[in-house]
PyMOL commands that place a pseudoatom at each C-alpha (Angstrom):
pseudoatom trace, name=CA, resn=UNK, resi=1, chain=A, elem=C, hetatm=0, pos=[117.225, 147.038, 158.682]
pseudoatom trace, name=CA, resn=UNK, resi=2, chain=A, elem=C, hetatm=0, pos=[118.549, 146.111, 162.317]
pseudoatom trace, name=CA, resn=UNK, resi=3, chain=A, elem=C, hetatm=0, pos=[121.943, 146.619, 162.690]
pseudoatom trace, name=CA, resn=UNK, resi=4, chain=A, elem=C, hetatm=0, pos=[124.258, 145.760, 165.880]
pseudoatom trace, name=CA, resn=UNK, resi=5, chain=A, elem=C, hetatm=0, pos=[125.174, 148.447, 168.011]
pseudoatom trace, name=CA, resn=UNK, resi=6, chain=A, elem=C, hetatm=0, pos=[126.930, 150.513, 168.305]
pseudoatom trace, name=CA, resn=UNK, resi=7, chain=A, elem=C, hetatm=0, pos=[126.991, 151.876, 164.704]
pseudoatom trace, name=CA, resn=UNK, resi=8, chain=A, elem=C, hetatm=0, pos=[127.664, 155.337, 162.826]
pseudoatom trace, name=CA, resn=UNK, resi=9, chain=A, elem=C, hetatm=0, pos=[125.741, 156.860, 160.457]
pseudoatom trace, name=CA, resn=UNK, resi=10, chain=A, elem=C, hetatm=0, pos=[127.753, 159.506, 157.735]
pseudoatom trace, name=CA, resn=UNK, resi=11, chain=A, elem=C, hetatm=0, pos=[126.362, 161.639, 155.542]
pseudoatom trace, name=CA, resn=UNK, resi=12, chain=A, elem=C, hetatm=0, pos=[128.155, 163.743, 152.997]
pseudoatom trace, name=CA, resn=UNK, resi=13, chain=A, elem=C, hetatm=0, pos=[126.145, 166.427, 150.889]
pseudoatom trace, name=CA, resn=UNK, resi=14, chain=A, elem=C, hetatm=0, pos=[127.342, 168.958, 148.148]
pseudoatom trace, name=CA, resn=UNK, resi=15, chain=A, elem=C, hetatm=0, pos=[126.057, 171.560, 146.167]
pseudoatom trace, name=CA, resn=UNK, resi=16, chain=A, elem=C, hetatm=0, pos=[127.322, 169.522, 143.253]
pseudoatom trace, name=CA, resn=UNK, resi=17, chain=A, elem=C, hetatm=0, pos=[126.565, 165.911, 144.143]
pseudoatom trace, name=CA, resn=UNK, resi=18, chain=A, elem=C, hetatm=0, pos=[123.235, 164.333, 145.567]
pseudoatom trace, name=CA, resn=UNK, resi=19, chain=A, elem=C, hetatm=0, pos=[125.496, 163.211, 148.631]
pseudoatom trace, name=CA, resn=UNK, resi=20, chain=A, elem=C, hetatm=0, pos=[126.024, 159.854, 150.151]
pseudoatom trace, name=CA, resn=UNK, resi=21, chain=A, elem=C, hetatm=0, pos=[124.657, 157.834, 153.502]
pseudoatom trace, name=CA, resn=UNK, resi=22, chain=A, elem=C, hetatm=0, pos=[127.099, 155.427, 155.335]
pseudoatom trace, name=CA, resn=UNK, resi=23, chain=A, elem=C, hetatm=0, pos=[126.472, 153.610, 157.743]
pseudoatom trace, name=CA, resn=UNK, resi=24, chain=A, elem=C, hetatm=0, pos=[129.068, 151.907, 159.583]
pseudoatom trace, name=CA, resn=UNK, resi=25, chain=A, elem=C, hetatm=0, pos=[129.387, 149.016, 161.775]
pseudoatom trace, name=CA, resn=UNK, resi=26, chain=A, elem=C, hetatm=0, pos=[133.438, 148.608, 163.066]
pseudoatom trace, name=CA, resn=UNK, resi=27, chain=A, elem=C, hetatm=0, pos=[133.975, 145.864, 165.334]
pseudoatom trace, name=CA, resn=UNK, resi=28, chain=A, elem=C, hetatm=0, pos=[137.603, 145.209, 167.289]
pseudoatom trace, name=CA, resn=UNK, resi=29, chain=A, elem=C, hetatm=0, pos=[139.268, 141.714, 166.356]
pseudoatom trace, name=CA, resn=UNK, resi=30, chain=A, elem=C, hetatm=0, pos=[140.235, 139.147, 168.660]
pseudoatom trace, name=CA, resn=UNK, resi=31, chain=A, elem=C, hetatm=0, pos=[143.536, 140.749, 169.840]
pseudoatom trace, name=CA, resn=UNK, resi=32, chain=A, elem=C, hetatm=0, pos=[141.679, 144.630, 170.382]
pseudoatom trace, name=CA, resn=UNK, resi=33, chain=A, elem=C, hetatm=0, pos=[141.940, 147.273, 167.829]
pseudoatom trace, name=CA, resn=UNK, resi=34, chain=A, elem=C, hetatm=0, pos=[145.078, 147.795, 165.141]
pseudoatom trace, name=CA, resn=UNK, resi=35, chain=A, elem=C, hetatm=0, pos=[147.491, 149.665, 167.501]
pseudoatom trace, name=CA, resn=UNK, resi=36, chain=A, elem=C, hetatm=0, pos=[147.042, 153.663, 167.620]
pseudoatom trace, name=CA, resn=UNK, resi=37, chain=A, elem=C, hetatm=0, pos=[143.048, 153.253, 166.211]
pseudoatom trace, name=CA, resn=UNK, resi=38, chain=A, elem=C, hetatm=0, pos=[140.096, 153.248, 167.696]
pseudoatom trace, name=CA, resn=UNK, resi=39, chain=A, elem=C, hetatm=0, pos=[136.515, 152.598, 165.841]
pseudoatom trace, name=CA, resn=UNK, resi=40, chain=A, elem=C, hetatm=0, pos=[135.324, 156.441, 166.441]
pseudoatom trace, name=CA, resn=UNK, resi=41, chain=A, elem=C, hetatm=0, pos=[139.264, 157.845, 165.300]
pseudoatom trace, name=CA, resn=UNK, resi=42, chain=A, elem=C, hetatm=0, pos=[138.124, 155.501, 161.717]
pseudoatom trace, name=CA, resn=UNK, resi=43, chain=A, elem=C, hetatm=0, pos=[135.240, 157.275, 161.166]
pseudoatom trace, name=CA, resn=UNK, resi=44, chain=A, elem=C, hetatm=0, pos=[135.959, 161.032, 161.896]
pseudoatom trace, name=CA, resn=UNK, resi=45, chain=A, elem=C, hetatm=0, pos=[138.893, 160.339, 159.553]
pseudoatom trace, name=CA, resn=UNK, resi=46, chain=A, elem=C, hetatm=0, pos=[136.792, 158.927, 157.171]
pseudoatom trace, name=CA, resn=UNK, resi=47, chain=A, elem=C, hetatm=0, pos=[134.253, 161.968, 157.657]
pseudoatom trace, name=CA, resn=UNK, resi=48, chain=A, elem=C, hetatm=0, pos=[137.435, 164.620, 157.854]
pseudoatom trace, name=CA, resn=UNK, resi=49, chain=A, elem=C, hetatm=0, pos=[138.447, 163.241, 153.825]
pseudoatom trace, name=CA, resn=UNK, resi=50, chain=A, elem=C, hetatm=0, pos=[134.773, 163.165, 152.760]
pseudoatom trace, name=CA, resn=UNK, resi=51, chain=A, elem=C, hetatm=0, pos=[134.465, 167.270, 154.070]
pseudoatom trace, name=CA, resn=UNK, resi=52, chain=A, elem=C, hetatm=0, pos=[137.799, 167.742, 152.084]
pseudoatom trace, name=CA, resn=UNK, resi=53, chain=A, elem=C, hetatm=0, pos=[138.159, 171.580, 150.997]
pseudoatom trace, name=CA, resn=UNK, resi=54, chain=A, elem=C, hetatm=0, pos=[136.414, 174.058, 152.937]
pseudoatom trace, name=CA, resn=UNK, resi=55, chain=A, elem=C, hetatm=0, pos=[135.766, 175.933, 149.515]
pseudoatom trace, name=CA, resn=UNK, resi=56, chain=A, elem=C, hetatm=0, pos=[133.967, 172.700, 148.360]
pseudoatom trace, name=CA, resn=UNK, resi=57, chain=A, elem=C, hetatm=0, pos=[131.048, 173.940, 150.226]
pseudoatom trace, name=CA, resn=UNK, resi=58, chain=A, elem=C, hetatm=0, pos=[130.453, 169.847, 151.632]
pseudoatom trace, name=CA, resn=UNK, resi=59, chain=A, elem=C, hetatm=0, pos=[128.633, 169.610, 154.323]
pseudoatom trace, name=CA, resn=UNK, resi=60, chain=A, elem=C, hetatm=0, pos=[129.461, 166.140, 156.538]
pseudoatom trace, name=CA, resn=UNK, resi=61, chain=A, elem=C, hetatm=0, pos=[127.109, 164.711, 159.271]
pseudoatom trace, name=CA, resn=UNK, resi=62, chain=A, elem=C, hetatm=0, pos=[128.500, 161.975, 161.650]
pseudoatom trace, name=CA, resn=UNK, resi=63, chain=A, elem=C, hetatm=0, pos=[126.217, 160.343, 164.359]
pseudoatom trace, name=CA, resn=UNK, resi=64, chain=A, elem=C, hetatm=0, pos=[127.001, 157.230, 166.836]
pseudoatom trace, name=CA, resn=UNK, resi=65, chain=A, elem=C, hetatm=0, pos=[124.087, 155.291, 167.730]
pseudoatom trace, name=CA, resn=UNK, resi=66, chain=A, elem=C, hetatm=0, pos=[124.650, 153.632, 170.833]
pseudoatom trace, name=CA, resn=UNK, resi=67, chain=A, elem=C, hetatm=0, pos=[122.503, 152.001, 173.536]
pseudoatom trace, name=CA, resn=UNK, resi=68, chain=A, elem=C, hetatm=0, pos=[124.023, 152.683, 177.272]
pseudoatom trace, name=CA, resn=UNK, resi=69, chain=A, elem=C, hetatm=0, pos=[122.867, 151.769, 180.822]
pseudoatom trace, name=CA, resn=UNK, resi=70, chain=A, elem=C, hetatm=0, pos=[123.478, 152.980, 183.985]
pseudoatom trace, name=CA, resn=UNK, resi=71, chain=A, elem=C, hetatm=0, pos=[123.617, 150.830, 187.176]
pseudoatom trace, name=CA, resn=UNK, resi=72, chain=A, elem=C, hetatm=0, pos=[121.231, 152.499, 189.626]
pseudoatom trace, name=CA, resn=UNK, resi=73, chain=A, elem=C, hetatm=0, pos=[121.111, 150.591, 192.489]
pseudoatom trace, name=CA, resn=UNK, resi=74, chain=A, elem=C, hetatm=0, pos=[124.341, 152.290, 195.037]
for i in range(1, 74): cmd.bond("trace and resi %d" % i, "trace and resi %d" % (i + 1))
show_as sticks, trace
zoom trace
């Protein structure tokens, strides 16, 4: 699957549960981002409930795939 970038990727594992495999595409609207969020603040949160109790023994993964470049001509 080709997906636009940038885009996360979340995983979420247990010693109770098989786990589960995001991946997320966030994209701002036409007028920027909803005030006080930003895409990568969305998705730690998101990662932050999935971890939940430390005693839970869940294990959370959270990668940004991104391309950059870098101008090198001075």
């Amino acid at each position: 699957m080709e997906l636009p970038y940038p885009y996360y990727r979340l995983q979420a594992d247990g010693p109770r549960e098989t786990g589960c495999l995001m991946t997320i595409v966030i994209g701002d609207g036409v007028g920027g981002p909803l005030a006080g969020t930003t895409a990568r603040g969305i998705v730690e949160d998101l990662a932050r409930r999935l971890k939940g109790d430390p005693d839970d023994g869940v294990t959370v993964q959270l990668v940004l795939n991104s391309i950059t470049a870098e101008n090198l001509e001075s």
